[in-house]
N, C-alpha and C positions, 0 to 999 in steps of 0.2 A: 529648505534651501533658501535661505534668508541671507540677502549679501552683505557682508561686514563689510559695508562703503556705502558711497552715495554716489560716487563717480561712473556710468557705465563701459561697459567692455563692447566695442563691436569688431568683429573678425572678419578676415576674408575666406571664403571657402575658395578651396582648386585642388589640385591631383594631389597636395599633399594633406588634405584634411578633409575630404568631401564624405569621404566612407562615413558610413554611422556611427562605428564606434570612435572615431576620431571627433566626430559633434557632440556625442553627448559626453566624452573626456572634455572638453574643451568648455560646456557648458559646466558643468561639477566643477571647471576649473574656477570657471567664474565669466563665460562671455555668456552677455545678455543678448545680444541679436546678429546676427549672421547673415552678411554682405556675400550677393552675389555676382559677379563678377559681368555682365552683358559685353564687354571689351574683350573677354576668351571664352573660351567653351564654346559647347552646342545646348541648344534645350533641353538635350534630356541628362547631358551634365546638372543642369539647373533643376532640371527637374526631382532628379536622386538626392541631391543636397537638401533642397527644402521639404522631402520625405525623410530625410535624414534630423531635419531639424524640428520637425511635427516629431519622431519617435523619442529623440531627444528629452524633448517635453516634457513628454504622459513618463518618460523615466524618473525623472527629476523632481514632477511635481510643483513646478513652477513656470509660467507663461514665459517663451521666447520668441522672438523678431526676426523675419526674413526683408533685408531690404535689396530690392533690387536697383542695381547699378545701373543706367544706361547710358551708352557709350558714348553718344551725341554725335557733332557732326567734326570729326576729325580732320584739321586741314594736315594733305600729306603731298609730298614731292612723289611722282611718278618713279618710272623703272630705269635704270642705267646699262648699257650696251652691255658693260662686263662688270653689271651688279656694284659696281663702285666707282668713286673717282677720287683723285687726290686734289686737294689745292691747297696755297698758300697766300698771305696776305699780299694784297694788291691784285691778284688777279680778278681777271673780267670775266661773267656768264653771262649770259642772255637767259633769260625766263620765258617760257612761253607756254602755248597749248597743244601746241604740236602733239599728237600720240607717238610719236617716234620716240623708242631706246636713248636717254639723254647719254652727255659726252662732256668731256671738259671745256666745252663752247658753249653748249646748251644744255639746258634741263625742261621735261615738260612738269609743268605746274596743273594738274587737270583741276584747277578752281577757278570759276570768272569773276567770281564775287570776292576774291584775293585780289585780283588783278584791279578793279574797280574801285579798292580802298589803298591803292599803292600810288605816293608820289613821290617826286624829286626828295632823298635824303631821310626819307623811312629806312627804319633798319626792321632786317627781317632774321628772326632764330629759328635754325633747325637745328634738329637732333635734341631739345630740349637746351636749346642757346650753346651747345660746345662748336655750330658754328654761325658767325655773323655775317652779313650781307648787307650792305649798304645800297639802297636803291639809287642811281645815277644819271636813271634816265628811264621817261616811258611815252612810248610811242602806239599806236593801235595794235601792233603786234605782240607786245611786252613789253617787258622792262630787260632795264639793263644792271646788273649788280656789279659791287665791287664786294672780294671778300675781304673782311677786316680781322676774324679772327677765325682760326682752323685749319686742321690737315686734311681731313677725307667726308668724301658723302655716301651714302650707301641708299639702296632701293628703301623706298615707303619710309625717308623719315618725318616727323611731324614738323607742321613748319606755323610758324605764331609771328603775328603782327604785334607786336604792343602800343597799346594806346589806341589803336583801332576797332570799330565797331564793324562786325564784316555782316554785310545783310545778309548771313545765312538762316534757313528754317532754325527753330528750335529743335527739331526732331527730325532727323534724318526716315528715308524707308526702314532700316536694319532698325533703329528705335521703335518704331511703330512694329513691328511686327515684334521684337520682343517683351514692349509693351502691353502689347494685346495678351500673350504666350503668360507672363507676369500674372498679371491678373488672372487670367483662367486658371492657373494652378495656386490663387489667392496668398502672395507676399503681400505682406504688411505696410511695404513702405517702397514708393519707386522714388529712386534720385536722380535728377534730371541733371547731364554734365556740360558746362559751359554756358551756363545762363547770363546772358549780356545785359537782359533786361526785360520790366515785369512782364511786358507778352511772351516772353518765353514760358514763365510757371502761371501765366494765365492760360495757356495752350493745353499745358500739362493738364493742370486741372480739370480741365472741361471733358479732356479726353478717358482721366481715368474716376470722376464722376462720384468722388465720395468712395470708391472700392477700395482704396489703398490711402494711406497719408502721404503725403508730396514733398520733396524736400529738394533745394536748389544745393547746389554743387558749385561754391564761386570759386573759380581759377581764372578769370578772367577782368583787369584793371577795369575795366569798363563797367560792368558789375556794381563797382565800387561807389560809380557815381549816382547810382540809384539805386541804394541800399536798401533805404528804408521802406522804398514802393516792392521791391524783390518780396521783403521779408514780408512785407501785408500781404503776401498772397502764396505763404510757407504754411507748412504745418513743422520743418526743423529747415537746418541748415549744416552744410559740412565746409570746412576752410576747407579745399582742397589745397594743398600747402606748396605739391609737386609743380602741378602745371601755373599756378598760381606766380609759384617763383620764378617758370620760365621766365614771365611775361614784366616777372619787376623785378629791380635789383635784390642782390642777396638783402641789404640793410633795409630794404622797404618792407621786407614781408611780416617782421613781427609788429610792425605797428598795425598795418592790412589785419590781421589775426586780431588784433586789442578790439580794433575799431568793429568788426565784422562780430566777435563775440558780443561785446558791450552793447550794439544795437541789438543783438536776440535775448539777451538775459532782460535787455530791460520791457521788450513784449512779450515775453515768456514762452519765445520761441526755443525748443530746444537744439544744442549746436554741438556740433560733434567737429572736433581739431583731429586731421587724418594728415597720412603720406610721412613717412620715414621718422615715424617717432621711435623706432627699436630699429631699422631696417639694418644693423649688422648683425643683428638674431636671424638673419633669412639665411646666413652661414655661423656663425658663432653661437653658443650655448651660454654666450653671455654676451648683454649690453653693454656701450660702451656709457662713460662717466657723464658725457654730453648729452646724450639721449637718454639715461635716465632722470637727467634734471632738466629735458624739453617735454618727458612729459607729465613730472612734477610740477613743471610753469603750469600748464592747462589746466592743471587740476585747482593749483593756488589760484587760478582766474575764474574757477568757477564753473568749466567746461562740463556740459551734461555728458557727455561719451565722448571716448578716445579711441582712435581707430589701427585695427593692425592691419597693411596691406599685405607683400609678398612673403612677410613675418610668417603669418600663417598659410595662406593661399599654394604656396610654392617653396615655402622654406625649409631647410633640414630640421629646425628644431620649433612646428607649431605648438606644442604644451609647451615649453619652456618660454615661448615667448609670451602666452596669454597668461600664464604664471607670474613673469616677469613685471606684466605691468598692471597685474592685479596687486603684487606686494608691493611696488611704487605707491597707487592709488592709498592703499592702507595704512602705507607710511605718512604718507603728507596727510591724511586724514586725523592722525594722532599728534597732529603737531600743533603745540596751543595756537600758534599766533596762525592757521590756519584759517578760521573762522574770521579774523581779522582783515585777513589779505585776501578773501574772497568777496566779504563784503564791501572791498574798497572797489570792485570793478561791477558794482550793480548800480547803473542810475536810476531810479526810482520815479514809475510814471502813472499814477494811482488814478485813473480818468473813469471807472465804473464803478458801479456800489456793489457790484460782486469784492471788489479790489480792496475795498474799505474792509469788509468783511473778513478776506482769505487774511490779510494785514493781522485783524485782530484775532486770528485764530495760529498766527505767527508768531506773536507778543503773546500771546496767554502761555504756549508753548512752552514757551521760553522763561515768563515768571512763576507758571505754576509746578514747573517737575514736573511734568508732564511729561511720561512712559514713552506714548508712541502716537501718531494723529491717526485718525480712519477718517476718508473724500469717501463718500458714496457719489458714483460718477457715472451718467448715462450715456454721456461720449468723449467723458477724460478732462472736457478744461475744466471741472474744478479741481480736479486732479495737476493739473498742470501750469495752474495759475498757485495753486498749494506749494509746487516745485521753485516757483519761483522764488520764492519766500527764502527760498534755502535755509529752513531751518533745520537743526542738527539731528533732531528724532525722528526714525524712521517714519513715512507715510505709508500706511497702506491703502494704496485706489482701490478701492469694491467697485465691479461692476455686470451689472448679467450679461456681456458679450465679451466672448472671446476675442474678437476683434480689436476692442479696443483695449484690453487687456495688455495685447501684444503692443500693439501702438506703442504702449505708454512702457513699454521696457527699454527705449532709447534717452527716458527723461530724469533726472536726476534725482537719487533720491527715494522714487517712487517704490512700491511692493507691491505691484499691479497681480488682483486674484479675483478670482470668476464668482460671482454667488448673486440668487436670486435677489428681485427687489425686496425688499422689509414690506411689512404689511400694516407699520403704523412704527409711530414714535418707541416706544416700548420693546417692540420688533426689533428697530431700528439698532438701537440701546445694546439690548441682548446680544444680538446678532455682530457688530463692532468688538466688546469686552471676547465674546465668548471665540471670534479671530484671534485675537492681538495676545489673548492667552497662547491659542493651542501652534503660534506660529513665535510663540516665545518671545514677544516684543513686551508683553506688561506680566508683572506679577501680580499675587494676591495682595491686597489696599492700593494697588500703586493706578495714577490716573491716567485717562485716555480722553482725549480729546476728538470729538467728533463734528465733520464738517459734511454738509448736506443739503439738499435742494427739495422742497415739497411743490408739488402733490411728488411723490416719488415715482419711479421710473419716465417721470415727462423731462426733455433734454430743457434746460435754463440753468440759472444762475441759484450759483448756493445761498439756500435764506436764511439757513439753522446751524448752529452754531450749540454745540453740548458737552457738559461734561460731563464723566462717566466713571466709574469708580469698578477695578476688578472686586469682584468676593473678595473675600478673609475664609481663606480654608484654615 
């Protein structure tokens, strides 16, 4: 099960794809790791799915990735007397904390840390900005809005400040305890949603201790301004592109994406472009012309995974959609001036002698016809510092834990597979050719290039650098 690409697939599981045979169709289709949803279900939804995607697996024959979603802290508008209201522009509400049923005079707002980042001539979006509210006035009680654009509001819609930082926790209680739930049923990967800033993934961090890899979820402008501190404390990163867009104009967000990619490719973070890249496959058996060349862009930029959300999770046609943008991937993969247009979005920041190294094992790659490379990898970064390089021949990451195995099934590129340490140089040698054979990446004379770190299975930086030559049957 060798992927014809280098792009990865990650999926959402829910009621329409959770069942096993539905994971492991979907893995044979070609998705590398499999998003859990912390935003719906119950635990033992979550729980069935990534037993689903363990059998998957040992099916298949190749390492796959459970990441866990979580929800964060959701700012939402309270209940309304009769479940709704209507308005139109210019009308006046009043905001407040009131628990009382709101009305077309008032609404309660149950956030104080909202109220506290609200002044005179903030505009506030709900419903994911279909409506606008112009802040007008505030007083110890509330505030006062005008609406500017919209016809109706309805119970629990989500409500977004832009441009504001709201001193909310990183982790909500419902995070923490799915969290904790996450872990003990051992996903691969927890994604933390709405990170404003790096004590947010320094929280995370601490909390899930090396058990999982860490990855920020920026949908948030704020985010934006301390990117590069976010990203030094990632193991990946996901554009969220939905809520992302609430909070900035339609025309801001593909540059938001350039910027937010181009800072991970160039620390070798890997970054996953999600939210409505196929989303009219969640009803149509086919994409539309737009979104299949939004997620042709991500791939020409270089994107280690592209993400399906209610595509799969809830959609009538989950295979056809993971189908869909596995043969997009393939396509833009075959396209000469692809290699071109990818390396035009990597800035190049070469600061350790591991980097020197991975470099010249990129260029040898590349002059000598060179098959396929094998990282021998004790916790994946020379694996992933490999990935960066984004050379065109498959890598295969060797490594003796499952763990990281999986990790590295979100990073571009990679052929992440499980096998003991080597026992010496010669071990080493053997053991590389006699993979790269039996997983069809080299033939007999053809060369392999091998990247490695001694004393072997101690975690540092690659020192060894080899080439290797299959038999002549």
């Amino acid at each position: 099960m060798i992927r014809p690409r280098h792009a990865r697939i990650v999926a959402t599981l829910g009621p329409a794809s959770r069942d096993a045979s539905s994971v492991e169709a979907l893995a044979r289709i070609g998705v590398d790791v499999f998003r859990l949803n912390f935003s719906h279900g119950v635990h033992e939804d979550h729980a069935q799915a990534l037993a689903a995607v363990r059998a998957a697996e040992a099916a298949i024959g190749r390492p796959l990735a459970a990441l866990a979603d979580l929800q964060g802290p959701k700012l939402r508008l309270s209940k309304f007397r009769d479940g709704r209201i209507e308005v139109k522009t210019g009308d006046r509400i009043r905001l407040d904390q009131n628990p009382e049923p709101g009305d077309a005079s008032r609404i309660c707002v149950p956030h104080p840390e909202l109220f506290a980042a609200m002044a005179p001539g903030a505009l506030l979006l709900v419903d994911d900005g279909k409506v606008r509210l112009k802040v007008v006035s505030v007083d110890k009680g509330g505030v006062e809005v005008e609406v500017v654009q919209g016809v109706a509001l309805s119970d629990r819609k989500g409500v977004a400040l832009p441009g504001a930082v709201i001193p909310l926790a990183a982790l909500t209680s419902k995070d923490r305890q799915d969290l904790a739930f996450a872990l003990r049923i051992g996903v691969d990967w927890v994604a933390l949603s709405f990170v404003q800033r790096p004590a947010d993934m320094a929280e995370l961090r601490q909390l899930v201790q090396g058990r999982a890899a860490v990855m920020a979820k920026i949908e948030k402008p704020a985010a934006l301004t301390q990117l590069d501190e976010i990203l030094d404390l990632c193991d990946g990163v996901m554009i969220a592109r939905g809520d992302l867009g609430v909070e900035l104009e339609p025309e801001e967000v593909p540059p938001a994406q350039k910027t937010i990619l181009r800072a991970a490719r160039r620390r070798g973070v890997p970054v996953v472009v999600a939210t409505q890249m196929l989303e009219s496959m969640t009803a149509s058996a086919t994409p539309t012309r737009a979104e299949a060349t939004d997620v042709a862009n991500a791939v020409y930029e270089g994107a280690d995974a592209l993400m399906l959300s209610a595509e799969t999770a809830s959609g009538d046609y989950p295979k056809e959609a993971a189908a869909m943008m596995a043969r997009i991937i393939e396509r833009v993969e075959k396209d000469p001036r692809w290699p071109e247009l990818m390396g035009a979005e990597q800035d190049r920041v070469d600061d350790e002698d591991v980097d020197a190294l991975v470099a010249a094992a990129g260029a040898a790659a590349e002059r000598a016809s060179v098959a396929c490379l094998v990282a021998f990898t004790t916790t994946g970064g020379t694996a992933r510092r490999l990935a960066r390089e984004r050379t065109l021949q498959s890598v295969i990451a060797l490594t003796p834990h499952s763990t990281v195995a999986r990790r590295l099934c979100l990073v571009w590129g990679l052929e992440p597979r499980v096998g003991a340490n080597p026992a010496g140089l010669d071990d080493m040698t053997d053991e590389a050719v006699d993979l790269a054979m039996r997983l069809g990446l080299a033939k007999s004379g053809e060369r392999i290039l091998i990247l490695a770190g001694t004393p072997f299975g101690a975690p540092g930086a690659a020192n060894l650098l080899r080439l290797a030559h299959a038999p002549m049957v």
